[in-house]
C-alpha positions as CSV (number, residue, x, y, z in Angstrom):
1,X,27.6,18.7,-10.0
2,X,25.4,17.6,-7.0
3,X,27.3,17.7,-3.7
4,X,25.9,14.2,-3.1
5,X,27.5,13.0,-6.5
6,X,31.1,13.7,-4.9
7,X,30.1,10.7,-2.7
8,X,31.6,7.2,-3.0
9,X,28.4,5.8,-4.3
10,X,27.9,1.7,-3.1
11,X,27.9,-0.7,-6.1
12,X,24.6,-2.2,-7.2
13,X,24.6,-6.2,-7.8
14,X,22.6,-7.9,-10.0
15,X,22.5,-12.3,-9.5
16,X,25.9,-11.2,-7.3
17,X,27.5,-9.4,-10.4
18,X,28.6,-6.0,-10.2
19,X,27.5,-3.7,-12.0
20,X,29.2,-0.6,-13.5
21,X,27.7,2.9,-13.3
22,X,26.2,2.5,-16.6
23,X,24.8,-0.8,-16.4
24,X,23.4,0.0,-12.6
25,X,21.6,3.2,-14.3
26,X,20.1,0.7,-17.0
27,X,19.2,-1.7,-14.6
28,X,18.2,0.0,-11.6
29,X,16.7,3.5,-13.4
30,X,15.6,3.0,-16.2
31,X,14.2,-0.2,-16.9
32,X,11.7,0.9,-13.7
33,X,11.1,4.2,-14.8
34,X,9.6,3.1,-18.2
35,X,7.8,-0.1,-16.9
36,X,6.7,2.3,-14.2
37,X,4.9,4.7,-16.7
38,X,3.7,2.0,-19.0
39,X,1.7,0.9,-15.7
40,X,0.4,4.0,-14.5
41,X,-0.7,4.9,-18.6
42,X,-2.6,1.4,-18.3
43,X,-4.2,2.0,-14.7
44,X,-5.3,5.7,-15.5
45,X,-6.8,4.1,-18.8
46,X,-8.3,1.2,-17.7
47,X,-10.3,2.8,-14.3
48,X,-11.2,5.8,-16.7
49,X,-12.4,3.5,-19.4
50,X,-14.5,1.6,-16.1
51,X,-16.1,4.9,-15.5
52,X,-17.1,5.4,-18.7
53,X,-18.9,1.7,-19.0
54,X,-20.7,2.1,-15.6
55,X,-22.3,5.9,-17.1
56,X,-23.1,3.3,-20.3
57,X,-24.5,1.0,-18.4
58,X,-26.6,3.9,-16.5
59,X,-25.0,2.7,-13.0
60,X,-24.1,6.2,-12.0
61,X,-23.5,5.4,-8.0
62,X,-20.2,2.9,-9.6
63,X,-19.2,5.2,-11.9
64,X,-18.9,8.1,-8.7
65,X,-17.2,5.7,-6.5
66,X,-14.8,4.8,-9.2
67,X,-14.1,8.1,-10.2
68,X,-13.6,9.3,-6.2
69,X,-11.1,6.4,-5.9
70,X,-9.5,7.7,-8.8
71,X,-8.8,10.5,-7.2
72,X,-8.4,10.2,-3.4
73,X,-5.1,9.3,-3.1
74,X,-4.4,12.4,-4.9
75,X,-6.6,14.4,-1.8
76,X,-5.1,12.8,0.6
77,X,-1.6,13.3,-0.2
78,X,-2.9,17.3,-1.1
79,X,-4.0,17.4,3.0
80,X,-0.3,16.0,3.7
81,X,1.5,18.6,2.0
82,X,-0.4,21.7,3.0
83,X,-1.1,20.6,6.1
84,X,3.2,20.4,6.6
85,X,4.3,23.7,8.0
86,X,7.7,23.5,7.3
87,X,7.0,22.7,3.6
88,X,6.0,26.2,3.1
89,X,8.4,28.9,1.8
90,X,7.7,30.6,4.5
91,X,6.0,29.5,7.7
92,X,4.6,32.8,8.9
93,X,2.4,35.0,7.1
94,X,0.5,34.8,3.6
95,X,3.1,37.0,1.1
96,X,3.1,36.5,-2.6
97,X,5.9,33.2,-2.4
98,X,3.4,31.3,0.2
99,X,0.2,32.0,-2.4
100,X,2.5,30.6,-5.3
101,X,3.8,27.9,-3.5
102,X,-0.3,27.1,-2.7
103,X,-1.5,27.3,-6.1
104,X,1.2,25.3,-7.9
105,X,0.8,22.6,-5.5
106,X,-3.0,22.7,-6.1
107,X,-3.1,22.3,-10.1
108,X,-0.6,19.5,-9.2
109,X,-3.2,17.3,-7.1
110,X,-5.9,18.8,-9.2
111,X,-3.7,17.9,-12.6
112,X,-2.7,14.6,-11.3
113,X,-1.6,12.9,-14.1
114,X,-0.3,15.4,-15.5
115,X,1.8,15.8,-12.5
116,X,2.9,12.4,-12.7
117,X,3.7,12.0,-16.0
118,X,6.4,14.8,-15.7
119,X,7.9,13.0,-12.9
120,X,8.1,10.0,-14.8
121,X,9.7,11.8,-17.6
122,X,12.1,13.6,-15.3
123,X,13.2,9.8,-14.4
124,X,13.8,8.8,-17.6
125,X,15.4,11.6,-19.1
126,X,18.1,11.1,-16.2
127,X,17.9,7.8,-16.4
128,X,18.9,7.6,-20.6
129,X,21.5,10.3,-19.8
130,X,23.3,8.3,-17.0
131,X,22.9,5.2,-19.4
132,X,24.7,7.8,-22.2
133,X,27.5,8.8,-19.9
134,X,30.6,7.1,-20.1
135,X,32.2,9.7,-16.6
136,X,31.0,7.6,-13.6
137,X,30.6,11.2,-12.0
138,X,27.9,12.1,-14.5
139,X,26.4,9.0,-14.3
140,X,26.5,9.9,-10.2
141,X,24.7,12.8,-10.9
142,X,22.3,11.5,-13.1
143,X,21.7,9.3,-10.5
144,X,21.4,12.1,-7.8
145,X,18.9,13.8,-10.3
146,X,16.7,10.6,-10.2
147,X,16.4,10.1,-6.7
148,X,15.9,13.9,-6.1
149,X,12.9,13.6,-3.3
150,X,9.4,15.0,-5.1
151,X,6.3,15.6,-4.0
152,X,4.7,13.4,-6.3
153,X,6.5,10.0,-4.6
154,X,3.7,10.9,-1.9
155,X,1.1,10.4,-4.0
156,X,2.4,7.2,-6.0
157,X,2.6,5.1,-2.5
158,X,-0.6,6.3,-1.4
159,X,-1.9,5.5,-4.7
160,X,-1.1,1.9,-4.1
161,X,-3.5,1.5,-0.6
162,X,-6.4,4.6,-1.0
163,X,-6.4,4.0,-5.4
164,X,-5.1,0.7,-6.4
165,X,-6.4,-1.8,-3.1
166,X,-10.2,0.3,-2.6
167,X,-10.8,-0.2,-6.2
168,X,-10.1,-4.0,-6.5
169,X,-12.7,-4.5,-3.4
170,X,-15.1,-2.5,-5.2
171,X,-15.0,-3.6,-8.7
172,X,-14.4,-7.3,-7.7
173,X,-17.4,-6.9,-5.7
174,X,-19.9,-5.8,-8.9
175,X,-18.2,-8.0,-11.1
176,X,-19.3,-10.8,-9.1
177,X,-23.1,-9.3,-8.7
178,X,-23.5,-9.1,-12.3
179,X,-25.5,-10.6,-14.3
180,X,-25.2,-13.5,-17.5
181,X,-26.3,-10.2,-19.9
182,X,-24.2,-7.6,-18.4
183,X,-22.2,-6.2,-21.4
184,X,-18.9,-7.5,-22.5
185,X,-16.6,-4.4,-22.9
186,X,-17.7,-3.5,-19.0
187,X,-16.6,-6.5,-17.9
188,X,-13.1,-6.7,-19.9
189,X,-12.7,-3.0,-18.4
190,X,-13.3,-4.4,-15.0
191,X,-11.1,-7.2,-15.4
192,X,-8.1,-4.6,-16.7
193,X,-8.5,-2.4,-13.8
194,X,-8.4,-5.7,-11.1
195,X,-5.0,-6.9,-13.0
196,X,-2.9,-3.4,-13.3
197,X,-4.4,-2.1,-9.8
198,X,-3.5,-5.5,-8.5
199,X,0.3,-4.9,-10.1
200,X,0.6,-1.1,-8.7
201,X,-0.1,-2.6,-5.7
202,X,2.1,-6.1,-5.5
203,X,4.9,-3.3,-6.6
204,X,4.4,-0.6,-4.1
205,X,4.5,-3.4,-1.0
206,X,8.0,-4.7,-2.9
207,X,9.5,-1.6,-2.4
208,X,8.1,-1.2,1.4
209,X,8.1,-4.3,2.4
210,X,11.2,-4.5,4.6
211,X,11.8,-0.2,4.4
212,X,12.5,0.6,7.8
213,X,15.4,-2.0,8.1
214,X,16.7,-1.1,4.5
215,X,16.7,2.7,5.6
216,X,19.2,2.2,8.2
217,X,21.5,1.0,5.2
218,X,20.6,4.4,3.3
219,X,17.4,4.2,2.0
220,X,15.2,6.9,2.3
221,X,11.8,8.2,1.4
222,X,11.4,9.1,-1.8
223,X,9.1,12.6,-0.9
224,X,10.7,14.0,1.9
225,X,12.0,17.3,0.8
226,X,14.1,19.2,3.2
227,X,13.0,23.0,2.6
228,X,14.3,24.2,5.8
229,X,17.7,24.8,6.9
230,X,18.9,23.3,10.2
231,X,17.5,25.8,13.5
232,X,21.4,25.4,14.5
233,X,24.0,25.2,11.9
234,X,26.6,25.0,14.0
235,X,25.0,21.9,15.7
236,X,25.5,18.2,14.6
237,X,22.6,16.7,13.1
238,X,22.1,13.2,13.0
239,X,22.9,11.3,9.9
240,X,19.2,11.5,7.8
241,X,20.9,8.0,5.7
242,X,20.3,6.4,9.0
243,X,18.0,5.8,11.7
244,X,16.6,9.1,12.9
245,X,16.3,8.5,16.1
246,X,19.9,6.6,16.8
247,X,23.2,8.2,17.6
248,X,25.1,9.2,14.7
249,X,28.5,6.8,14.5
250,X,31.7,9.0,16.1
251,X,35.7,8.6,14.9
252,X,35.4,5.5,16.9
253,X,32.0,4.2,15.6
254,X,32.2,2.2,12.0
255,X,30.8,4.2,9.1
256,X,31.2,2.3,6.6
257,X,29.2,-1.0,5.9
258,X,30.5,-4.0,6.1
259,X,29.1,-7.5,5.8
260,X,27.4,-8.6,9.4
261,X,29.3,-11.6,9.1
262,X,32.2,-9.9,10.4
263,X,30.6,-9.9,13.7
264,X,29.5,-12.3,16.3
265,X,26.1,-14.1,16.2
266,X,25.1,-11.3,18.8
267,X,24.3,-7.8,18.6
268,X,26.1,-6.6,21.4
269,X,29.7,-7.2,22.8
270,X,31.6,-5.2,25.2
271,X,34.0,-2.3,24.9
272,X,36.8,-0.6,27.0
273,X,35.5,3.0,27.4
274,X,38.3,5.5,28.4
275,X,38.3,9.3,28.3
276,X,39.2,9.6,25.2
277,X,36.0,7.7,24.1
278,X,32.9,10.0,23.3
279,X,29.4,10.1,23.7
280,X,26.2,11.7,22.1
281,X,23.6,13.7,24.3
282,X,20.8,14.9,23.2
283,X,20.6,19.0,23.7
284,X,18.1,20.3,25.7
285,X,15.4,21.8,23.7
286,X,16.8,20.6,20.5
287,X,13.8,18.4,20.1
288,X,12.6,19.3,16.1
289,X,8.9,18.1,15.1
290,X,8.7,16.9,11.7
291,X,5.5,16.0,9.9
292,X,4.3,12.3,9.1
293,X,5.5,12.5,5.5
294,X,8.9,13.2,6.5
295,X,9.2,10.7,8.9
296,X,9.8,10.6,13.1
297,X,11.3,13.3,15.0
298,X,14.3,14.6,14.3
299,X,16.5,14.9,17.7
300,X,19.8,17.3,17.4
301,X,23.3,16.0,19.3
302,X,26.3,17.6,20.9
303,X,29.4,16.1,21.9
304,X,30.5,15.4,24.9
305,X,33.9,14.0,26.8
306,X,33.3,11.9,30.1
307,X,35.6,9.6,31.6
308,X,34.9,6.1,31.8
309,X,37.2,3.4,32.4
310,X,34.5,0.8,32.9
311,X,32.5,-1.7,30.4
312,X,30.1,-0.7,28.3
313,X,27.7,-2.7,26.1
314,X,27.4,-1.2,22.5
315,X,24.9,-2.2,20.4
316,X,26.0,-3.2,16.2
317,X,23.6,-1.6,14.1
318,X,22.5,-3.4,11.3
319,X,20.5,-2.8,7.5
320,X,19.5,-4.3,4.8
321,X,20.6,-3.3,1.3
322,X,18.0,-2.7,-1.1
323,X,17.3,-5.6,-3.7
324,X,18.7,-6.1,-6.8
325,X,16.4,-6.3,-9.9
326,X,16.3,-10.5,-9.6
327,X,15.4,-9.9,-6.2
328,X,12.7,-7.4,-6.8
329,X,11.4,-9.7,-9.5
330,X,10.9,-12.9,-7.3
331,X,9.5,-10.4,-4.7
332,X,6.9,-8.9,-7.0
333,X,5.9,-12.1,-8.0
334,X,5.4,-13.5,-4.6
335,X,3.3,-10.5,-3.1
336,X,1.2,-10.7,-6.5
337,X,0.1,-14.0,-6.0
338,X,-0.3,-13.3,-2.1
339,X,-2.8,-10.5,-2.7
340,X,-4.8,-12.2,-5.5
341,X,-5.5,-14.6,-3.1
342,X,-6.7,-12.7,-0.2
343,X,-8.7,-10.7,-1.5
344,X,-10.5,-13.2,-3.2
345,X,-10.9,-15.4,-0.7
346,X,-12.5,-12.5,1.4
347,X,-14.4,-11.1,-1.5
348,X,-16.1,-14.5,-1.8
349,X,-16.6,-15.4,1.8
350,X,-17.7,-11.8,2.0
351,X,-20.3,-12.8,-0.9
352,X,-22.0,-15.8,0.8
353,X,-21.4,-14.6,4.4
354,X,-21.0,-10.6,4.8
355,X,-21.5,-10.9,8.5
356,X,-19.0,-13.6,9.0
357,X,-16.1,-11.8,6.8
358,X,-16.6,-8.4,8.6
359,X,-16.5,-10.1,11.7
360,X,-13.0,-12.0,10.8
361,X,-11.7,-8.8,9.1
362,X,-12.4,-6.8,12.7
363,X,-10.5,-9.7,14.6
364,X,-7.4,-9.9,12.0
365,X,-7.6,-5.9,12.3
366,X,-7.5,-5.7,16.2
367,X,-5.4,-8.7,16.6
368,X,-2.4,-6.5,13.9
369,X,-3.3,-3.3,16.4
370,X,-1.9,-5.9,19.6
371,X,1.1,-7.3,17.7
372,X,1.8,-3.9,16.6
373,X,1.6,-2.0,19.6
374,X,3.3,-5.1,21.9
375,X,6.3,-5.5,19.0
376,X,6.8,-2.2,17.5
377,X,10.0,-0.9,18.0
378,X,9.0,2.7,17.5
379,X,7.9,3.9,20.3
380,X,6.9,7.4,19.0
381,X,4.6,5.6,16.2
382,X,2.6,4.2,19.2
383,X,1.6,7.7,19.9
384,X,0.3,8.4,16.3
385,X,-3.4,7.1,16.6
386,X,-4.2,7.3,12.9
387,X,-1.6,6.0,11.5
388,X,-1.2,2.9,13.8
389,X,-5.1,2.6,12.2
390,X,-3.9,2.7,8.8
391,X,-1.0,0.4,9.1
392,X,-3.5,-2.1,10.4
393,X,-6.0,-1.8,8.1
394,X,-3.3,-2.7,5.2
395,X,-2.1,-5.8,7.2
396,X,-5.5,-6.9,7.0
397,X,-4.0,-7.8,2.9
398,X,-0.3,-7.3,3.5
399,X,2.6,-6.6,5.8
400,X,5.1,-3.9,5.1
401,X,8.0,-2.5,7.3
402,X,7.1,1.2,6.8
403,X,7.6,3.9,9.6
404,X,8.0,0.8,12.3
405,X,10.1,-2.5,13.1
406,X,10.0,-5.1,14.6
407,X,11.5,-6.8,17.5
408,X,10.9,-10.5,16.8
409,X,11.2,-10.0,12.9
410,X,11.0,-13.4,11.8
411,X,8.4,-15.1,14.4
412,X,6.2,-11.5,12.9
413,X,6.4,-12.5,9.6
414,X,6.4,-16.6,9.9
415,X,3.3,-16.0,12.2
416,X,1.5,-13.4,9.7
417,X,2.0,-15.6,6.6
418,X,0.8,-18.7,8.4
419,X,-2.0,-16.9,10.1
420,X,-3.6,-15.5,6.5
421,X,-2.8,-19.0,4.4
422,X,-5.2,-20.9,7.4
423,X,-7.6,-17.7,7.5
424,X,-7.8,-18.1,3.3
425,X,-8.3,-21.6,3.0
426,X,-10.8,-22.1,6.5
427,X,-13.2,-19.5,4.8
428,X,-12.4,-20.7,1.0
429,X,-13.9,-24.5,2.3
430,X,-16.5,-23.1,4.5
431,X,-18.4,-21.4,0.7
432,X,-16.7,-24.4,-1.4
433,X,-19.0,-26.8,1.1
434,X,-21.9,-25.2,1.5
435,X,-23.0,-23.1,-1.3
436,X,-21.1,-23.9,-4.5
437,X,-23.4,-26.7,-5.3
438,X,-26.6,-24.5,-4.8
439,X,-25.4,-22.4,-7.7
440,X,-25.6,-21.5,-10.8
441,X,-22.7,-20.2,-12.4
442,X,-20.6,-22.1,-9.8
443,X,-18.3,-22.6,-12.4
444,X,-17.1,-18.8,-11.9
445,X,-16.5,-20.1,-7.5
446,X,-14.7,-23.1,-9.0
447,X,-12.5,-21.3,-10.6
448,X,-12.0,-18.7,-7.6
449,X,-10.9,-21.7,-5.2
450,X,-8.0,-23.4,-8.4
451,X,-7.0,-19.9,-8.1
452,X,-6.9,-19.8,-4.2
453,X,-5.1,-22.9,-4.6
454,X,-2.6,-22.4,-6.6
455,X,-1.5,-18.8,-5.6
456,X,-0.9,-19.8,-2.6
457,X,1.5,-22.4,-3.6
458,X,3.1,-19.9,-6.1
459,X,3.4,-17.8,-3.3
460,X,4.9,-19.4,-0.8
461,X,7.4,-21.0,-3.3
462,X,8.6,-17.5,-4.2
463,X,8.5,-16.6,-0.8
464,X,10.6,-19.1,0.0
465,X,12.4,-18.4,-3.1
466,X,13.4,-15.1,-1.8
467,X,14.3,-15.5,1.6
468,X,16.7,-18.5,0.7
469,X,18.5,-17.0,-2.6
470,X,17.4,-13.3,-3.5
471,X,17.3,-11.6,-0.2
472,X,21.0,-9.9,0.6
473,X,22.8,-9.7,3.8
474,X,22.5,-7.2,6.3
475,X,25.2,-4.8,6.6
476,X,26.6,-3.2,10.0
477,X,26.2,0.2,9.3
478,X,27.1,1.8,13.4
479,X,27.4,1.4,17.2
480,X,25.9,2.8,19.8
481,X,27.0,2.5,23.3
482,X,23.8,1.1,25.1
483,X,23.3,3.0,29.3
C-alpha cells in the first residue's frame, strides 16, 4: 500500500450526496478517464485526417502548420522537462542513468501518442480496479495510483493552449477563405477538428479555472514529480497540499477543513499570543529553486519559541474544494459556449477588418498584463517575464486561476466576463452592419452572429448556473499569524 492511502481521504459529493469509495472511483475516475481517451482518439484522428485533406487538396503550407501544431505542445513540454535540473537522476555529470533517463523521455515526446495512450490506460486500469474493490483501502490506493503525478499531465494542459486553441484560429481561418467548390470531406475534417479541439480546450480551462484557490484545499498539479529528496531531512518542509509559500498550520493552527462558515465574515480576527504560542521563520539559506512545471519556490521552516503576550492578527486561510461531476458538467458547458463565441467573433471581425482585430487583441492583451501585474497576488510570478506573457495571451480567450490569484476575485472576474460579452457584440455589429449585405454567401455570417447570440446567452446562464448552485464552499484549511 501507498503511504498516502493510509490517509483519511475527504469524501467526494455528487448533487450534495456522498459518495462511497466505490461510487467516488466510478464517478470521479473513471467515467473521465474513458471520456478523456475517447477525446484525445477523436482529436488525434480528426487533425491527422485534416492533414491528410490539405496534402489532397495540394495546400502543403496548411498541411505543415497543422502537422507543427500537432506536435508543439509535445516540444514544448520536451524543453520543460529536460530543461528541469532536478528532474534528472542525477544532476551532475553524464553517466549511463542520466543518458537513459534522456532517451526515454525523448521517444516519449517523439512517441506522443503513444505516450498518452498508456497514461490513459494506466487511469483506467486503476480506475476499474478501485470500482472492483469492495476494501475502502484498496480503493484508496487505487486512487493513489490514479493521481500518481506523470510527465505526460504536462503535455495534456499544454495541449489545450499551444495544440487545441492555435489550431481552431488557423483552421477556422481557411475554412472561412474557402471556396463554394472546395471539397466536401476537407471541410467535414475541418469542422471535426474545430468541435473536439474546441472540447479539449472548454475541459482543460474547467479543471484550471479557479486552481490556485482549489490547491490551497489539496489540489495539486498533476506532473509535478518530486525526484529529489529534501536538502535537509531533518528540517520541516512546508505542507506541498497547501500553499507553497504560506506557513504550514502548527498544534495550535487548524488542519483540518472545515466549512468557512464557521468563521466570521472577515478573514482576520485577533488572538492572545503567549510563550507557549509558536511561530515559523524562514531559515537562512533554506531558499530551494524549483522549476516552472513544479510550481513557485519552495521555502524551508524552523521552529521557533518567542514570547509574546500581545495581540496578534492571524489571517484564516481559505480553499476551494474541487467540483463534483454536476459541477464540472455545468462548468464545461459554460466555458464551451464562452470560447465558441470569442473566437468567432474575433475570427470574423479579423476577416473583414485584420487591422482593427489585431489592434483590439494588443489592447485586451496589455490591458490583462496591468490587471495582472496590479492584482496578482504572487508576487514571485511578477518576476517570471514569459510566463506573465503567456497567461495573458490566454486571457485574450479565457481566464484561468493557474500559478496566480487574485486579490479582488469577484470584481476580476465580473469585470473580465463583462469586458469580452461588450468587446464580442461591439465588433459582431460593426461586420453585421457594414459588410454582411455586400456578400455573397452572407448566409454563412448570419449564421456566425445567431451563434454569437445565443452562446452568449447559454453562457452566461450556465455561468450564472454555476456560481449560484454548483460551485461549493470554501473551506478554512490554516492560520497564519500576520507581522
Amino acid at each position: 500500500m501507498s503511504a498516502n492511502s493510509d490517509k483519511k481521504r475527504l469524501r467526494r459529493t455528487l448533487l450534495n450526496y456522498e459518495l462511497t469509495p466505490r461510487q467516488d472511483a466510478l464517478v470521479n475516475y473513471l467515467l473521465p478517464s474513458v471520456s478523456s481517451l475517447i477525446l484525445f482518439i477523436l482529436l488525434f484522428a480528426s487533425d491527422s485526417a485534416l492533414v491528410f485533406r490539405h496534402y489532397k487538396d495540394e495546400n502543403p503550407i496548411w498541411a505543415h502548420v497543422t502537422l507543427f501544431i500537432m506536435f508543439f505542445p509535445s516540444l514544448c513540454s520536451y524543453m520543460m522537462i529536460i530543461s528541469s535540473w532536478e528532474l534528472w537522476p542525477h544532476m551532475y555529470g553524464c553517466g549511463l542513468e542520466n543518458f537513459a533517463w534522456f532517451l526515454i523521455k525523448t521517444l516519449e515526446h517523439l512517441f506522443y501518442p503513444v505516450w498518452a495512450m498508456w497514461r490513459y490506460a494506466e487511469r483506467m486500469f486503476w480506475s476499474i480496479e478501485g470500482v472492483r474493490s469492495s476494501d475502502p483501502k484498496e480503493v484508496d490506493y487505487a486512487i493513489d495510483k490514479i493521481s500518481a503525478p506523470r510527465s505526460i499531465e504536462l503535455y495534456f494542459s499544454t495541449q489545450a493552449f499551444l495544440h487545441c486553441l492555435p489550431q481552431i484560429l488557423v483552421q477556422l481561418n481557411i475554412l472561412m477563405r474557402q471556396d463554394f467548390d472546395i471539397n466536401r470531406q476537407t471541410v467535414d475534417a475541418e469542422i471535426l477538428s474545430l468541435v473536439f479541439n474546441l472540447t479539449k480546450l472548454a475541459t482543460t480551462i474547467t479543471f484550471y479555472q479557479r486552481f490556485k484557490t482549489q490547491k490551497l484545499a489539496g489540489k495539486q498539479y498533476p506532473w509535478f514529480k518530486s525526484y529529489k529528496k529534501p536538502p535537509s531531512p531533518g528540517t520541516d518542509q512546508v505542507d506541498s497540499c497547501l500553499e507553497t509559500t504560506q506557513i504550514r498550520p502548527t498544534s495550535s493552527i487548524i488542519e483540518e477543513p472545515v466549512p468557512s462558515d464557521s468563521r466570521r465574515s472577515s478573514d482576520f480576527y485577533l488572538e492572545p499570543t503567549t510563550s507557549s504560542l509558536k511561530e515559523l521563520k524562514i531559515v537562512p539559506g533554506a531558499l530551494r529553486e524549483t522549476s516552472i512545471i513544479d510550481g513557485p519556490k519552495r521555502i524551508l521552516y524552523q521552529e521557533i519559541s518567542e514570547p509574546d503576550f500581545g495581540f496578534k492578527r492571524v489571517a484564516i486561510i481559505k480553499g476551494l474544494p474541487e467540483d463534483d461531476l454536476a459541477g464540472k458538467l455545468v462548468s464545461f458547458w459554460w466555458w464551451f459556449c464562452f470560447l465558441l463565441v470569442r473566437i468567432l467573433a474575433i475570427s470574423t471581425f479579423f476577416y473583414f477588418y485584420p487591422t482593427g482585430a489585431i489592434c483590439l487583441v494588443i489592447i485586451h492583451f496589455f490591458l490583462m498584463i496591468a490587471v495582472l501585474w496590479y492584482d496578482v497576488k504572487t508576487d514571485g510570478i511578477k518576476r517570471v517575464a514569459l510566463f506573465f506573457v503567456f497567461i495573458s495571451l490566454i486571457y485574450i480567450f479565457c481566464i484561468i486561476e493557474f500559478k496566480i490569484k487574485f486579490k479582488k476575485i469577484k470584481f476580476i472576474y465580473y469585470g473580465y466576463f463583462t469586458l469580452v460579452f461588450i468587446e464580442n457584440f461591439i465588433i459582431c455589429l460593426i461586420w453585421w452592419f457594414n459588410n454582411v449585405d455586400n456578400l455573397e454567401n452572407d448566409f454563412w455570417f448570419r449564421y456566425i452572429l445567431y451563434i454569437v447570440t445565443m452562446g452568449s446567452i447559454m453562457s452566461l446562464f450556465s455561468m450564472l448556473l454555476y456560481i449560484n448552485f454548483y460551485k461549493p464552499e470554501k473551506v478554512v484549511v490554516g492560520q497564519r499569524i500576520l507581522p
